[in-house]
C-alpha positions as CSV (number, residue, x, y, z in Angstrom):
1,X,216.3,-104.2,-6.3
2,X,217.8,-106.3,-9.9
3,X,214.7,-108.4,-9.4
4,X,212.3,-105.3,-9.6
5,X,214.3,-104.3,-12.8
6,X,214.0,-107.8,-13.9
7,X,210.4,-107.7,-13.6
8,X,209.9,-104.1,-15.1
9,X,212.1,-104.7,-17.9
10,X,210.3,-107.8,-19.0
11,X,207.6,-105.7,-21.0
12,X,209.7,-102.6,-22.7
13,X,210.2,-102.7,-25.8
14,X,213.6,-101.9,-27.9
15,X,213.5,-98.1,-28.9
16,X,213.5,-97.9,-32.7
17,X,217.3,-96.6,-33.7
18,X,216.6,-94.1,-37.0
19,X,219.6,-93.3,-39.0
20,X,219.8,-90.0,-40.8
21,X,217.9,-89.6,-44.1
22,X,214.7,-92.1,-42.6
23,X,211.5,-90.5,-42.8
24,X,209.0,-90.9,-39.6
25,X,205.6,-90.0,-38.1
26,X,205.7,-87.1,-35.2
27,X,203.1,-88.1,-32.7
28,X,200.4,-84.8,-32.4
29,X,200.2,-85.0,-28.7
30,X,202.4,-81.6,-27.7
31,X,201.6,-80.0,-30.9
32,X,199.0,-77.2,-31.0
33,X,197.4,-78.1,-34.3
34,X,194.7,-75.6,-36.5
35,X,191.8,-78.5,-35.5
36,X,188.9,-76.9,-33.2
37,X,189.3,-79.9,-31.5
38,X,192.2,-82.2,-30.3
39,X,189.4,-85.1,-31.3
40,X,189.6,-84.2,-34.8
41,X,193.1,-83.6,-35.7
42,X,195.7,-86.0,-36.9
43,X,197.5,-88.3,-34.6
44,X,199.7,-88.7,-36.6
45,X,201.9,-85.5,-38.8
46,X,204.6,-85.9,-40.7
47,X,206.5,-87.9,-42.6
48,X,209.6,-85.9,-41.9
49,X,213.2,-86.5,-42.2
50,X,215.4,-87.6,-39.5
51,X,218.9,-84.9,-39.7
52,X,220.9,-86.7,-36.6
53,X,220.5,-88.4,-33.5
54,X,221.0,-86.0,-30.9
55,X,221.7,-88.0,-27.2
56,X,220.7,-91.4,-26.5
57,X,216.7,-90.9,-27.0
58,X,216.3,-88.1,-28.9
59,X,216.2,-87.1,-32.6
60,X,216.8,-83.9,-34.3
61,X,213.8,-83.8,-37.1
62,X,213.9,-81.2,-40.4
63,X,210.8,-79.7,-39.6
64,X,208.5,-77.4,-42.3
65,X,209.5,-73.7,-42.6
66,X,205.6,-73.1,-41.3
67,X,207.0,-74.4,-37.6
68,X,209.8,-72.6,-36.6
69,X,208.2,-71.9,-33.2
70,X,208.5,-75.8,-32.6
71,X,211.9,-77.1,-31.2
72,X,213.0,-79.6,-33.8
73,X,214.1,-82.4,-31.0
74,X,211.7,-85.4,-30.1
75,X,212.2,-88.0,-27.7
76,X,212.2,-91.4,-29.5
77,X,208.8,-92.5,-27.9
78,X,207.1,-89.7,-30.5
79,X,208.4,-91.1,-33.3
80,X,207.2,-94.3,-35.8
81,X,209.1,-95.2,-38.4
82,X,207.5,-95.1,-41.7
83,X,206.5,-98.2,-43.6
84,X,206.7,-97.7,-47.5
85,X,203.6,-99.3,-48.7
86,X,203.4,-102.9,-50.8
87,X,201.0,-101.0,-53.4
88,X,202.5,-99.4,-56.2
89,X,200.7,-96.8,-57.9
């Protein structure tokens, strides 16, 4: 059995660890958006701000007033962190 673990462990990645105040990307993939289609809309929402880390995987995000029906806590997977761009102005 540690030898299948072994094996299945060789390809995950580390799970990103946010600390409170970092900004991130929500992945759209549970999230009913306005788009007529799921083809059209944003992969991608966000950024939004990172409040706490709530359990080993899972992040409590401060979402806008215009979502209170969502439950503010994503799983780590649904998350990218966001990269400040090179360009200024």
């Amino acid at each position: 059995m540690k030898s299948l673990k072994k094996y299945a462990d060789r390809n995950r990645a580390i799970p990103p660890d946010f600390q409170p105040g970092d900004k991130v990307w929500l992945a759209s993939k549970n999230i009913k958006t306005t788009r007529p289609t799921k083809k059209l809309s944003e992969r991608w929402l966000g950024p939004f701000e990172v409040l706490k880390k709530t359990g080993t995987h899972a992040y409590h995000l401060k979402l806008p007033p215009q979502w209170k029906s969502v439950h503010p806590v994503f799983h780590v997977s649904l998350l990218e962190p966001l990269k400040q761009s090179a360009i200024s102005n």
